[in-house]
Structures are given as structure tokens and as C-alpha cells.
C-alpha positions as CSV (number, residue, x, y, z in Angstrom):
1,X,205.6,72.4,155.4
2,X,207.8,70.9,157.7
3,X,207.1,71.4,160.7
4,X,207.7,75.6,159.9
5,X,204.5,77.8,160.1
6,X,204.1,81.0,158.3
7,X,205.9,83.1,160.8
8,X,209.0,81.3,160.5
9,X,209.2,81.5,157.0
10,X,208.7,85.3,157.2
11,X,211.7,85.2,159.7
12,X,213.6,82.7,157.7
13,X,213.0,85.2,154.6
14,X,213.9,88.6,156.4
15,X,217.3,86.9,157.6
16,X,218.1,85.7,154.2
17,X,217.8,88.7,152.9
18,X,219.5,90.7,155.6
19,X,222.4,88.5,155.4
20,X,222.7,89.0,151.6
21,X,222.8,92.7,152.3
22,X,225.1,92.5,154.6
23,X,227.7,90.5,152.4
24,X,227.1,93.0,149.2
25,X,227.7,95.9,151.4
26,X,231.0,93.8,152.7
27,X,231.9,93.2,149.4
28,X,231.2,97.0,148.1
29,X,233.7,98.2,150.6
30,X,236.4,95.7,150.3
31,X,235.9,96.5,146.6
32,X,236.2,100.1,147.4
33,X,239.5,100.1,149.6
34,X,240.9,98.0,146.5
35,X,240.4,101.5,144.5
36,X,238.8,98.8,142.0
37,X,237.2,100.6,138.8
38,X,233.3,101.1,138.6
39,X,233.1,97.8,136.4
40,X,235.6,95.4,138.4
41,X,233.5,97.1,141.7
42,X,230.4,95.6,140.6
43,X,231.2,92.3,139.2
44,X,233.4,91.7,142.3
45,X,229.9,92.8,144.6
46,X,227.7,90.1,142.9
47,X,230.2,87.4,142.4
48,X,231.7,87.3,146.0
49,X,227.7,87.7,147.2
50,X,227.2,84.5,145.1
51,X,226.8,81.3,147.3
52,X,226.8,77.9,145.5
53,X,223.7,75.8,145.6
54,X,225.0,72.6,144.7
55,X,227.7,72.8,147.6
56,X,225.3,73.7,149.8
57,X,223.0,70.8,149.3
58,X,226.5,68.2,149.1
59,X,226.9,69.4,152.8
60,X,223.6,68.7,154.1
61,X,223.8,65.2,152.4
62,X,226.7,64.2,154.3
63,X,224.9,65.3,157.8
64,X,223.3,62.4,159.5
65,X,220.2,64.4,161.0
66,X,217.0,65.3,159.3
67,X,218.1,68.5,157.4
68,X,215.0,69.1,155.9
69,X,214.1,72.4,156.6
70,X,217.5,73.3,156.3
71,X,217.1,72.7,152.6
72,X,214.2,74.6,152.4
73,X,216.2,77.6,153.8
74,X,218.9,77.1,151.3
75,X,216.4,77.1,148.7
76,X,215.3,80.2,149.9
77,X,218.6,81.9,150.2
78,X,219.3,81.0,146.8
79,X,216.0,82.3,145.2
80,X,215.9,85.7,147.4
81,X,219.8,86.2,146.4
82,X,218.8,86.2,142.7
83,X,216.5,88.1,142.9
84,X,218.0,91.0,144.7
85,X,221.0,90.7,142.9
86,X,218.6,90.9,139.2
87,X,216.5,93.6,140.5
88,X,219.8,95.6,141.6
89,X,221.7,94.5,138.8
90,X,218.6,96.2,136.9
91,X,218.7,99.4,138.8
92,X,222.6,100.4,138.1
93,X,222.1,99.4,134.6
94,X,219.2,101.9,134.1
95,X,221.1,104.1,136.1
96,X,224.2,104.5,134.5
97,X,222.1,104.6,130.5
């Protein structure tokens, strides 16, 4: 596993998610001062949340160092931020039927 034990994965996954929150709240305001409509508000929260993958991954490529466990965080951040984003995507749609 890298070199990582169980404890830093749980930290790994707590900051992940914390800084996913922290972006969708961002986003949600920004939105908000905009005056943007209900519908533009929330496809403007997910998409600007959204971080590329691919890009990501390019990145590491081009750093000499062992990068590792970086990718497994990456990979992490990716997974968690679909999740949220489906499970809260989910909530406002059962919400607002």
C-alpha cells in the first residue's frame, strides 16, 4: 500500500472530502452573489467543483520523484468527488419533485 497505513488513508479521505466541500460551498456563493437562477446555480456548483483526472495524472508524469502515493490520493479525490457530488445531485433532485 505504499508505504501509507490505514490511518493515513482515513486522513487522506477526510481532507479530500473537506476540500471538496469547501470548493462547492465556494462555488454556491460566488454563484449566489452572481444572482444566477436555481438551475445555472447548481450546474455552476458541480462543474467548477469538478477537477480533471487526466490532468492531474499528466502532471505527476512530468515530476521526476516517486509520485506514487500521490496518485493514489488523486484517485481518491476523484472517486470521493463523484460520489458526493451523485449522492447530492440525488438529494436536490428528490427535493425539488
Amino acid at each position: 500500500m505504499l508505504g501509507l497505513g490505514i490511518a493515513e488513508y482515513a486522513l487522506i479521505l477526510g481532507a479530500v472530502c473537506l476540500v471538496h466541500v469547501l470548493l462547492l460551498a465556494i462555488n454556491r456563493q460566488v454563484g449566489k452573489m452572481l444572482r444566477l437562477p436555481t438551475a445555472d446555480l447548481k450546474a455552476l456548483v458541480f462543474v467548477t467543483s469538478q477537477k480533471t483526472l487526466p490532468i492531474s495524472v499528466a502532471v505527476l508524469t512530468g515530476i521526476e520523484y516517486d509520485t506514487g502515493s500521490a496518485v493514489i490520493v488523486l484517485l481518491m479525490f476523484h472517486f470521493m468527488q463523484i460520489f458526493m457530488d451523485s449522492s447530492i445531485a440525488s438529494y436536490l433532485h428528490r427535493k425539488t419533485d
